[in-house]
BAMI-876363 format. One line per 3 residues: number of its first residue (from 1); for each residue x, y, z of N, C-alpha, C, O. Coordinates in steps of 0.2 Angstrom, whole numbers. Example, Ala and Ser with C-alpha at 12.3 -4.5 7.8 and 13.67 -1.06 7.14 Angstrom:
! residues 2
1) 66 -28 39 62 -22 39 66 -16 39 71 -17 42  64 -11 35 68 -5 36 64 0 39 67 6 40
***
This chain:
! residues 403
1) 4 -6 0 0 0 0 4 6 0 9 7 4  3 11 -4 7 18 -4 4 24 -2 -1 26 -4  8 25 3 5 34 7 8 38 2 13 38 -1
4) 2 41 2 4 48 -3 5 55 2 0 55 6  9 58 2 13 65 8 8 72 5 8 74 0  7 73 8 5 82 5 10 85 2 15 86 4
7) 9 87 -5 14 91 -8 18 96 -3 24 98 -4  16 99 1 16 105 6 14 107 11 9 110 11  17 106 18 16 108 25 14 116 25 18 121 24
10) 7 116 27 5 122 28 9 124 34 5 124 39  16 127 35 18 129 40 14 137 43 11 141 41  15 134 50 12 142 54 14 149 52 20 149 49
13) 12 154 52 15 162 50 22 161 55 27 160 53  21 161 61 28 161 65 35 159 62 41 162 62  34 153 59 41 149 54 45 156 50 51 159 50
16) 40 159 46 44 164 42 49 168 44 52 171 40  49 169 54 53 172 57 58 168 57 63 171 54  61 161 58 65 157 60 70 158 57 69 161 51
19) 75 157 58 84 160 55 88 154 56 89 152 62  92 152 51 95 146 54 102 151 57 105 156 54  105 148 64 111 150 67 118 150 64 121 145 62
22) 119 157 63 125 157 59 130 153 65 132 148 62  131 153 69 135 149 75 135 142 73 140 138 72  128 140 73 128 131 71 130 129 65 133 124 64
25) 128 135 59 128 132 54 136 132 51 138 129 47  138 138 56 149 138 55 151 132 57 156 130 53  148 126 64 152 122 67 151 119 61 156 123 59
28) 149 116 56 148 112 50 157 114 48 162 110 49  158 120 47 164 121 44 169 120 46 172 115 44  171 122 54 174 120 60 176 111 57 182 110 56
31) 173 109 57 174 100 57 181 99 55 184 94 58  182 104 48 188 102 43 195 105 50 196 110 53  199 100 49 206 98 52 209 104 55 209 106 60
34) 212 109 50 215 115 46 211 121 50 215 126 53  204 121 51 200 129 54 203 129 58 204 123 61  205 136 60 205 137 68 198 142 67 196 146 62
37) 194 142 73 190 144 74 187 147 79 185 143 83  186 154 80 185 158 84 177 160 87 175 163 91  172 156 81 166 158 80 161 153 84 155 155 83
40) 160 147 90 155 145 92 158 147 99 164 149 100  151 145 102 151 148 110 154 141 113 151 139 117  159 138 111 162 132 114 168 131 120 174 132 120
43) 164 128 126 168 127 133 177 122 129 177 117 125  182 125 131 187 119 131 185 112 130 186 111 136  184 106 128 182 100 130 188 96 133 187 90 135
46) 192 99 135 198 95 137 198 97 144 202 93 146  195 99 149 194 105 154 185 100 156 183 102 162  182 97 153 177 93 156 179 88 161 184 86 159
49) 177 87 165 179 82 171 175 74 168 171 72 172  177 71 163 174 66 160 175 60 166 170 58 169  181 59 169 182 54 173 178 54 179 177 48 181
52) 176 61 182 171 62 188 164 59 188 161 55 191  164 63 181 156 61 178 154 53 177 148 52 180  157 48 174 160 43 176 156 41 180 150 39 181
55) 162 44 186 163 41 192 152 43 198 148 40 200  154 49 196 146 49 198 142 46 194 140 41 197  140 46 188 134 40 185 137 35 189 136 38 195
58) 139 31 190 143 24 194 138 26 200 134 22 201  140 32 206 138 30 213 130 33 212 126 31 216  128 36 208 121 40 207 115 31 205 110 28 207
61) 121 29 201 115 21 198 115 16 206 110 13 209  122 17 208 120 13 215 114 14 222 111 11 226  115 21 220 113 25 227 104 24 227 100 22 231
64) 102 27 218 96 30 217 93 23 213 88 20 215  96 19 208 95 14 205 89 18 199 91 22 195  82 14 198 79 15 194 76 23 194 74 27 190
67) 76 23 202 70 31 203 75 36 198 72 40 195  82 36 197 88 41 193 85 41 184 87 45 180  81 35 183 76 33 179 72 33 175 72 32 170
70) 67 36 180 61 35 181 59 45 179 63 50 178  52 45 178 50 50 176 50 56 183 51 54 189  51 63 182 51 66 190 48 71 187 46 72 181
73) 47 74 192 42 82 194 47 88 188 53 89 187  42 91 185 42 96 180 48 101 183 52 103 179  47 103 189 50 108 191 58 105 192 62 109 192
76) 59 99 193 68 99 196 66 92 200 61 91 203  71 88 198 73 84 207 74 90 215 77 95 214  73 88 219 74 92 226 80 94 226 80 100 226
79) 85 91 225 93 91 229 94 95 222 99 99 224  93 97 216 94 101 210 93 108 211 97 112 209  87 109 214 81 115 216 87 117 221 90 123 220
82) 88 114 228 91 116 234 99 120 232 101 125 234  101 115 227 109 118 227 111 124 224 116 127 225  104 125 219 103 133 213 103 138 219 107 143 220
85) 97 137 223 96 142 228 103 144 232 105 150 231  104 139 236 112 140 240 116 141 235 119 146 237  117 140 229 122 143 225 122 150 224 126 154 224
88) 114 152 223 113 159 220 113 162 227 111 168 226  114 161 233 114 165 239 118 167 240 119 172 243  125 161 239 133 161 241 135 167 236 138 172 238
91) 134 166 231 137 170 225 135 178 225 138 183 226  130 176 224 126 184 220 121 189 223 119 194 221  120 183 232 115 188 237 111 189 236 108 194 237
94) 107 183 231 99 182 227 96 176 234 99 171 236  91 178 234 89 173 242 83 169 241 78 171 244  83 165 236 79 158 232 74 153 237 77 148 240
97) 70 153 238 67 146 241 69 141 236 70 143 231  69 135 237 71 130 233 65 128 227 66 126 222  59 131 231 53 130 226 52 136 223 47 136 219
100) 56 143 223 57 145 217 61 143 210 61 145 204  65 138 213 67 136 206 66 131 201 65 125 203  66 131 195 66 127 190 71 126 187 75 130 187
103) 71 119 184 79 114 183 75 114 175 69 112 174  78 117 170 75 117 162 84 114 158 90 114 159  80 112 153 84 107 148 88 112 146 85 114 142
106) 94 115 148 99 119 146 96 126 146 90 125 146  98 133 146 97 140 146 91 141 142 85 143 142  94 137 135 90 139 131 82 137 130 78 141 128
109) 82 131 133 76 129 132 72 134 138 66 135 138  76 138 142 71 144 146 70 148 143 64 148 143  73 152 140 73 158 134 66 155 129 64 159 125
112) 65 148 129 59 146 124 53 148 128 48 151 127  55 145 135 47 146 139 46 152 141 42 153 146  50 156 139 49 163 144 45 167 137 41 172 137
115) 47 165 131 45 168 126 36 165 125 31 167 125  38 161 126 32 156 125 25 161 130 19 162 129  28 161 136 22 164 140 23 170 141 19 172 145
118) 25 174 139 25 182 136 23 184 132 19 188 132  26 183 128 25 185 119 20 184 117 17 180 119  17 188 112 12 187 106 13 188 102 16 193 103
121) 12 187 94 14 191 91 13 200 91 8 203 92  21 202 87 20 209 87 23 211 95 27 215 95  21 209 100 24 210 106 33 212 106 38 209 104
124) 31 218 110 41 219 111 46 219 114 45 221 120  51 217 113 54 213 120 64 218 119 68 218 115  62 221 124 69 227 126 75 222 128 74 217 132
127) 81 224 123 87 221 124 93 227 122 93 233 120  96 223 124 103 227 123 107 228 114 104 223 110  110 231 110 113 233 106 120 233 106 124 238 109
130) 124 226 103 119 221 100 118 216 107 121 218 112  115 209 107 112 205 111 114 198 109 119 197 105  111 194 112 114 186 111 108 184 105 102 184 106
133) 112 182 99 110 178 94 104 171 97 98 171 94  105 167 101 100 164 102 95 166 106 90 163 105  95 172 113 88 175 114 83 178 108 77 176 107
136) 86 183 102 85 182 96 81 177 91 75 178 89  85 172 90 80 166 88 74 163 93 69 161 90  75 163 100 70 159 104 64 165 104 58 163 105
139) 66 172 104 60 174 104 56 177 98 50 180 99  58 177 91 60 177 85 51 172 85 46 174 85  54 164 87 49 160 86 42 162 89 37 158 88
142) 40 168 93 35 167 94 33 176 92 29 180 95  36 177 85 35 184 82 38 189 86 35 195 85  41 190 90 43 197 95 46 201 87 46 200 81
145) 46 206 91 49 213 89 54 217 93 52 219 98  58 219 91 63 223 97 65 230 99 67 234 95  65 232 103 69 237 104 76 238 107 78 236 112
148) 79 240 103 86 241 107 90 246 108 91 251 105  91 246 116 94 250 119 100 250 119 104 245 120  104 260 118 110 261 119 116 256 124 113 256 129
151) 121 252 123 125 251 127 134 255 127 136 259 123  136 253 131 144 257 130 149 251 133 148 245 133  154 254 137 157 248 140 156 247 147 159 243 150
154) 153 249 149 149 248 156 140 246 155 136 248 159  139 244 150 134 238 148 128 241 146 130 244 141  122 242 147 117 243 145 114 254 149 114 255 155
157) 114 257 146 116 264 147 107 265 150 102 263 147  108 268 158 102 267 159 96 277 155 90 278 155  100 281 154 95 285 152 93 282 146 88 285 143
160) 95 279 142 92 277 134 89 272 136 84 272 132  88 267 141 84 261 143 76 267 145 70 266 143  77 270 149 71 275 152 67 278 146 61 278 145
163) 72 282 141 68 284 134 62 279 131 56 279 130  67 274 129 64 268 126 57 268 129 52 270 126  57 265 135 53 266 139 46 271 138 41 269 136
166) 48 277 140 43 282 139 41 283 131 36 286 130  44 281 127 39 281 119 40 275 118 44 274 113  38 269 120 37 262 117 28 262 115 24 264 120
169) 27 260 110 22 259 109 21 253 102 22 254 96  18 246 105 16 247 112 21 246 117 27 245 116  18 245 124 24 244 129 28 237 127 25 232 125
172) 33 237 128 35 228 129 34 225 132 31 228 137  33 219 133 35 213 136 40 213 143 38 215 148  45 212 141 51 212 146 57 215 142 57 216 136
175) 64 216 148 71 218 147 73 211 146 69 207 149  78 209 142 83 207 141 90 207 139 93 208 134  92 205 147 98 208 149 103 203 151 101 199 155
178) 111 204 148 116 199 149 122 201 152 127 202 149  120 203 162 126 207 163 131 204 165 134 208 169  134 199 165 138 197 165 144 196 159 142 191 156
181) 149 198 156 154 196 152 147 194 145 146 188 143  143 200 141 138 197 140 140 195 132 144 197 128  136 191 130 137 189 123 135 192 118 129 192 119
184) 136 195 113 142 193 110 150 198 114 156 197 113  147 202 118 154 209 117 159 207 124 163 211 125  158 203 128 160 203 134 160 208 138 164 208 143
187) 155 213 137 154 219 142 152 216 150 148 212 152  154 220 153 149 219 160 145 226 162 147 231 161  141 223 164 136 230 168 140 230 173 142 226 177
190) 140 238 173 145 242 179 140 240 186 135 238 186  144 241 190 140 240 199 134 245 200 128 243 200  137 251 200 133 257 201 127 257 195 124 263 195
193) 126 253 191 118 253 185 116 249 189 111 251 192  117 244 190 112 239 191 107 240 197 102 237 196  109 243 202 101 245 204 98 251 200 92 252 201
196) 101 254 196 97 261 194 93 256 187 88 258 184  96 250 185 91 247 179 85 242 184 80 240 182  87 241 189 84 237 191 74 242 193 69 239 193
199) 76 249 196 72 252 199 69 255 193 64 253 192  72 260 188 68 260 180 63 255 180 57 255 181  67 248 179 62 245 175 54 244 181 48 245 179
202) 56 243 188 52 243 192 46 249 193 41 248 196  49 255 191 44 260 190 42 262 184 40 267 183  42 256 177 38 255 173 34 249 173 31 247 168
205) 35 246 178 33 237 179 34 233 170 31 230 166  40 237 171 43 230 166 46 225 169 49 226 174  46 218 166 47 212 170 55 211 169 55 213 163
208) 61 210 170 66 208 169 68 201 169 68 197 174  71 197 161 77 192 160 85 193 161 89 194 157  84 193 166 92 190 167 98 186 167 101 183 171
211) 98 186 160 103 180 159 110 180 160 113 185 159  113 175 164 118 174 167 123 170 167 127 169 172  126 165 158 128 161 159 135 161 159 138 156 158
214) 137 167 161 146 166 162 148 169 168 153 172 169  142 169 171 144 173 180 149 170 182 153 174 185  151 163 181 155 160 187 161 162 184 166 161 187
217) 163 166 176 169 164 172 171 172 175 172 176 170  173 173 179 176 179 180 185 178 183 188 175 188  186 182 179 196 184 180 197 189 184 202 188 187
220) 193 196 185 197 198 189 191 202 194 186 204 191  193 202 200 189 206 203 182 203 208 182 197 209  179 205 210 172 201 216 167 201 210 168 204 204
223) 162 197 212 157 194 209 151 200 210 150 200 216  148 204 207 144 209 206 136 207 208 134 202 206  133 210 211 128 209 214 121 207 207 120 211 203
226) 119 200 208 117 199 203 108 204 204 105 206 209  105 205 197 98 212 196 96 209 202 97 212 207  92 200 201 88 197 207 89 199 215 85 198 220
229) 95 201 214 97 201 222 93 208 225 91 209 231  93 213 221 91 219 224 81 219 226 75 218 223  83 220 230 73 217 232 69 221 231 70 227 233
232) 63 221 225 62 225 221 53 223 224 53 220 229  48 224 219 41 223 218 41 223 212 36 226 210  46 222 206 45 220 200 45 213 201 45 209 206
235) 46 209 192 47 204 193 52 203 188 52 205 182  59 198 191 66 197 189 66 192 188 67 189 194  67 186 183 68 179 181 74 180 180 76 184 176
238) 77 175 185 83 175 183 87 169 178 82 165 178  90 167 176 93 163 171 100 159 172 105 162 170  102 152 175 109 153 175 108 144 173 104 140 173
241) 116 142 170 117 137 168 122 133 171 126 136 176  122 125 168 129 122 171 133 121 166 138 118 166  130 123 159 136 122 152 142 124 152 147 123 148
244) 142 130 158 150 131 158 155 131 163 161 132 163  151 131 167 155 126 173 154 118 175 154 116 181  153 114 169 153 107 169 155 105 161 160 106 158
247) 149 103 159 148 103 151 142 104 149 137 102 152  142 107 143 135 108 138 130 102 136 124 101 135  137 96 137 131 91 134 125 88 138 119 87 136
250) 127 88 146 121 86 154 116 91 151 111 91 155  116 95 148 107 100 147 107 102 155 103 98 158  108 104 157 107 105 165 109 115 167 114 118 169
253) 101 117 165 103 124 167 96 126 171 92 122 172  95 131 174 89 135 179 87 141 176 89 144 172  82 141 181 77 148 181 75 151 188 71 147 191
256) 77 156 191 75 157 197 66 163 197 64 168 194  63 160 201 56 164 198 53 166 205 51 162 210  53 172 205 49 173 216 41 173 214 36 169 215
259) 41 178 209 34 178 204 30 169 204 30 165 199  26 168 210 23 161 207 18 161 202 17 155 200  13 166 199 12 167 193 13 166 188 10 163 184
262) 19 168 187 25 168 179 30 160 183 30 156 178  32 158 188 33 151 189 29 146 185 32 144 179  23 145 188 16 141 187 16 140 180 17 135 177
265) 15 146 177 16 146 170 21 144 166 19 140 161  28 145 167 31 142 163 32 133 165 34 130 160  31 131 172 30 127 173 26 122 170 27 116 171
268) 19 123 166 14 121 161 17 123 156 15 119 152  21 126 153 22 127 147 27 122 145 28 120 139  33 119 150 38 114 150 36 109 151 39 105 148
271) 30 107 154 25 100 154 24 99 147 25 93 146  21 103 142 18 103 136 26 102 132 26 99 127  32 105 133 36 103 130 42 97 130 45 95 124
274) 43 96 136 47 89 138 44 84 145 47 79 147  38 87 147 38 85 151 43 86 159 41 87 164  49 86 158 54 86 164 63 88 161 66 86 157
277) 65 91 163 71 88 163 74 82 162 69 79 163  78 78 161 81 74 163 82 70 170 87 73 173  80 66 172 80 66 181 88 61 182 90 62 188
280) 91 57 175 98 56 178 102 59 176 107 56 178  103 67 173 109 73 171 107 74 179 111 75 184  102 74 179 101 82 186 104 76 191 110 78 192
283) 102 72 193 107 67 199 115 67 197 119 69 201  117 65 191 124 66 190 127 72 191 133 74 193  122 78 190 125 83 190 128 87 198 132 91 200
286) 123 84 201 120 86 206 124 84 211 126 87 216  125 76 208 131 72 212 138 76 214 141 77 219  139 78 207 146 81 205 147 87 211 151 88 215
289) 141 92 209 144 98 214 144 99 219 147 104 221  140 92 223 143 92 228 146 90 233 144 90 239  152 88 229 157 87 228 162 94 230 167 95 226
292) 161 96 233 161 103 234 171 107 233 172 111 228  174 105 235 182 106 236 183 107 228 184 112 225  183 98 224 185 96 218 180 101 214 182 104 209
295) 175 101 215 168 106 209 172 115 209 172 119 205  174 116 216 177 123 216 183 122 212 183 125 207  189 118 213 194 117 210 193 116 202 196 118 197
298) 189 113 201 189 113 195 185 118 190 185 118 184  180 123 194 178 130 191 184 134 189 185 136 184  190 134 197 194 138 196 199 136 189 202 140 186
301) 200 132 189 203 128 183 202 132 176 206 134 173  195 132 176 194 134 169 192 142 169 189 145 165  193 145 173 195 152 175 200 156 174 201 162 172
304) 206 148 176 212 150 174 215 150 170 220 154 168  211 145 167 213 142 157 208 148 153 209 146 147  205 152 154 202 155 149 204 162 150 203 166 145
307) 208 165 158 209 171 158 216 168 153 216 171 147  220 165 153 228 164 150 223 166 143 224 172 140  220 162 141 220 161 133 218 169 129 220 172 124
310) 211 175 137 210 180 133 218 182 133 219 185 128  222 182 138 227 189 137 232 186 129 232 189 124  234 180 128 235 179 123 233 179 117 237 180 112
313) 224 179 117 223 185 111 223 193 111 226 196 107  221 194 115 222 202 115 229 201 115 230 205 110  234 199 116 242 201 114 243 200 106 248 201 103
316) 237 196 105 239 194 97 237 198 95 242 201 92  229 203 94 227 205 91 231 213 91 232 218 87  235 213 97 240 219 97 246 221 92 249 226 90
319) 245 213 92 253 211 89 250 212 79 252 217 75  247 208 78 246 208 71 239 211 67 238 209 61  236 216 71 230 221 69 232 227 66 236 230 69
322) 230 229 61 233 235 56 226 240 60 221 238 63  229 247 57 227 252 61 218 251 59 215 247 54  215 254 64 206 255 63 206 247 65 200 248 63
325) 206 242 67 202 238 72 204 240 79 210 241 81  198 240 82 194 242 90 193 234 93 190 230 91  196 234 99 193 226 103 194 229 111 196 234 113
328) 191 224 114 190 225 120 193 221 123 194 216 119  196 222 132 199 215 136 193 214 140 191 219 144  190 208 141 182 207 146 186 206 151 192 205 151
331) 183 205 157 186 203 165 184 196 166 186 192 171  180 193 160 178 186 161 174 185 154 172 189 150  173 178 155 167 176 151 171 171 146 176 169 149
334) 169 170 139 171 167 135 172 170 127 172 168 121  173 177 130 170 182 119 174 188 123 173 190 128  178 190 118 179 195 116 175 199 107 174 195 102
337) 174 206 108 171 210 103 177 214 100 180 217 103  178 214 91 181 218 90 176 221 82 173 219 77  179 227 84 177 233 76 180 233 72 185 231 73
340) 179 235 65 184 235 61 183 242 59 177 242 59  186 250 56 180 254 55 180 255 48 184 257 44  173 253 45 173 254 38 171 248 34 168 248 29
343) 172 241 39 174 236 35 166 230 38 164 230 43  164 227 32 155 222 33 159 217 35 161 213 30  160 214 41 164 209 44 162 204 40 166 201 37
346) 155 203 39 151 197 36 155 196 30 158 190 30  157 199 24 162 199 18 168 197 22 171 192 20  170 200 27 178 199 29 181 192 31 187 190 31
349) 173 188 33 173 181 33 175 177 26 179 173 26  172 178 22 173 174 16 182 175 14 185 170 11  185 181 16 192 181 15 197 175 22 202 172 21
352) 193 177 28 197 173 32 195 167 31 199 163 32  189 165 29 189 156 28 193 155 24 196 150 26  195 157 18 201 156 14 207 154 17 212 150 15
355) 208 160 23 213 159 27 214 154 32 220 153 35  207 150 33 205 145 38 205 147 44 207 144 49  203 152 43 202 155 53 192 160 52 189 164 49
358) 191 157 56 183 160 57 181 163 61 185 162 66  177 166 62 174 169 68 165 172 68 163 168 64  160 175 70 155 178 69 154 184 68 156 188 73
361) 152 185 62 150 192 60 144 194 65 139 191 67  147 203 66 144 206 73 137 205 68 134 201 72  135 205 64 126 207 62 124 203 63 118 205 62
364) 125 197 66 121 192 67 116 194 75 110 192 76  120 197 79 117 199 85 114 206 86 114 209 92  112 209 79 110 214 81 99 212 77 97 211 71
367) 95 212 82 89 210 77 86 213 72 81 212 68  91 220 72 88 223 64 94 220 59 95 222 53  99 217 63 104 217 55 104 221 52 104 221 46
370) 105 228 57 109 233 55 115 236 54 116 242 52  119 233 58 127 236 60 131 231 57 128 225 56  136 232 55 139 227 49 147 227 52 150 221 52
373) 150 232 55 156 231 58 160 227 63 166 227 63  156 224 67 159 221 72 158 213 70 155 210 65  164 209 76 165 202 76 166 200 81 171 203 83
376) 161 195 85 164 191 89 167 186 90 164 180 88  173 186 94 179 182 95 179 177 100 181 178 106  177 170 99 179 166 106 185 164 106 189 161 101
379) 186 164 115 194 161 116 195 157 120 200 155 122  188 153 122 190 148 127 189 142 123 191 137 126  188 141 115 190 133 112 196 131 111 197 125 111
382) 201 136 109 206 134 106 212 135 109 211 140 114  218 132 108 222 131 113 225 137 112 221 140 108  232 141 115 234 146 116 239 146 110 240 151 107
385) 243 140 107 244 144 101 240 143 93 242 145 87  236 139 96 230 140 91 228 147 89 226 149 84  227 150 95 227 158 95 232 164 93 230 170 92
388) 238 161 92 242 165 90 241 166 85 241 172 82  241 157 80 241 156 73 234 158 70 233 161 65  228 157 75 222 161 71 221 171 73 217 174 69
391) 223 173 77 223 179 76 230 180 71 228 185 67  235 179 70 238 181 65 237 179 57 241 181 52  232 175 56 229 173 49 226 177 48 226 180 43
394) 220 179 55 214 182 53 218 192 52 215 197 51  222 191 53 225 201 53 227 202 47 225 207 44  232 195 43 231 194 38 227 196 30 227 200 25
397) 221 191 33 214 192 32 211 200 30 208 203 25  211 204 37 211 211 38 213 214 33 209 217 29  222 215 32 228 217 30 222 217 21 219 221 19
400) 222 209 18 221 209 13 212 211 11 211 211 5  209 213 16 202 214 13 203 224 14 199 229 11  207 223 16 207 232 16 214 235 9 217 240 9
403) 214 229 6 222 234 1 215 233 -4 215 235 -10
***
């Protein structure tokens, strides 16, 4: 018997929005032997604790057996829930009940449900200029529209965030904000903004996303008081993962939510989508940290290995950059931003692929794809003279796209 297929999937209007990820669609290239590549948001893999991991699945299958198995509560296993809170107390002075938190399939699957129960189409959702390429797509998918607000080197500029504000029409949705080392530019919001953004957005009852995923990657300096921690009558979701101080592949990232409202909700909308997290990532993971001594020693590890690898590229890019490109040194994270003045970085890729070094053109992360000059640079994949020989290709690259 033969099924015959519909010539054609009446796809939803929303699809039209969808953009395939210039970042995924690079690691394809990355494959070849030869690229060095400066272009995906990728943790060292050498720097993963595979043998720990290991060793916890091993005591996690004896201790838990099948319930490690077995289907569990939408919101998190307990011991998952309890450790985000204590985490986010010790660190950032955000003061969580355990049933504030939700345990969601990596960051990003948060960034879907938060779109998911906000958004409508045409709704608009306040971000920084430029912003992270995948809040962009996850909120993309459910029609947003954007506004973007002024940044500098002290992160998100709060009188341009207030303007936005008093002529939005309509009003937005929510902020989203990456003040941490944020992606793509490695900027951090200075100390002194973050309560003055956190009370704007409060006396506009704008809701705050606070995405967080390179808090722990900091080189120099105290840990900055995270938006959540300032006690507000807004409401502030906060956002943090374990992709970068474990690995990306366990999917094991949070949401902190005081709001039981916006909780509740996104909690039905992850039921509709996986049902759960994973109930044996969250136990291996869970296992691992706390393991407390070795899980510190080995954040600090990779603290150490990424602060080495940025001063190495900033000394590259010093070494072999002809005059008119602009970069920055972050205090942390995993990206450096640099400018070129004059030059559509997106063209300037087709020259360095030749040269076999890559990276992400800035326009990718601005949502109008209107700024064509900048690129962001990651330093935490490739080893240190991987870095020497890829920033001295790509200047090359430079040298020859500007004669």
């Amino acid at each position: 018997m033969t099924t015959h297929l519909s010539r054609g999937a009446k796809f939803a209007q929303r699809t039209a929005r969808l953009r395939a990820s210039t970042i995924r669609e690079m690691l394809k290239v990355t494959q070849q032997p030869d690229i060095i590549s400066f272009g995906g948001g990728l943790p060292a893999p050498e720097l993963f604790p595979t043998r720990e991991i290991a060793e916890c699945t091993t005591e996690v299958m004896e201790s838990y057996g099948a319930a490690a198995l077995q289907y569990g509560v939408t919101e998190g296993i307990p011991e998952m829930r309890s450790w985000v809170a204590q985490r986010l107390a010790n660190r950032l002075h955000a003061v969580y009940d355990p049933s504030e938190i939700l345990i969601v399939n990596g960051s990003q699957q948060g960034l879907d449900l938060i779109g998911k129960i906000l958004l409508d189409p045409g709704d608009h959702v306040v971000c920084e200029h430029p912003t992270y390429l995948g809040a962009i797509q996850a909120f993309d998918a459910y029609q947003a529209r954007y506004l973007a607000v002024e940044t500098d080197e002290d992160g998100i500029v709060p009188h341009s965030l207030e303007r936005v504000l008093k002529t939005a029409d309509p009003f937005p949705k929510f902020l989203y904000i990456i003040p941490n080392f944020q992606n793509p530019t490695g900027r951090t919001l200075s100390a002194d903004r973050r309560e003055t953004i956190v009370r704007i957005c409060e006396r506009f009852d704008l809701p705050i996303v606070e995405d967080d995923p390179y808090g722990e990657l900091r080189f120099e300096g105290s840990d900055l008081r995270s938006l959540a921690s300032f006690p507000t009558e807004g409401c502030v979701i906060y956002s943090g993962t374990g992709s970068k101080i474990m690995a990306p592949g366990m999917r094991v990232a949070w949401l902190a939510v005081r709001d039981h409202d916006v909780r509740d909700k996104i909690a039905l909308a992850k039921q509709g989508t996986d049902l759960q997290t994973g109930s044996l990532t969250q136990y291996i993971f869970h296992r691992y940290v706390s393991k407390a001594a070795a899980f510190e020693a080995h954040v600090a590890e990779i603290v150490t290995t990424y602060r080495r690898r940025r001063d190495v590229m900033v000394d590259a890019l010093r070494e072999h950059m002809p005059a008119g490109v602009h970069y920055n040194r972050p205090s942390g994270g995993m990206f450096l931003w640099a400018t070129i003045d004059g030059v559509d970085t997106a063209e300037l890729l087709k020259i360095s692929a030749e040269q076999k070094v890559v990276f992400v053109p800035g326009v990718s992360f601005y949502p109008e794809r209107d700024v064509h000059d900048g690129m962001r640079l990651n330093f935490s994949n490739a080893g240190e003279e991987k870095i020497r020989e890829g920033i001295g290709r790509l200047g090359a690259a430079v040298r020859a796209f500007k004669s």
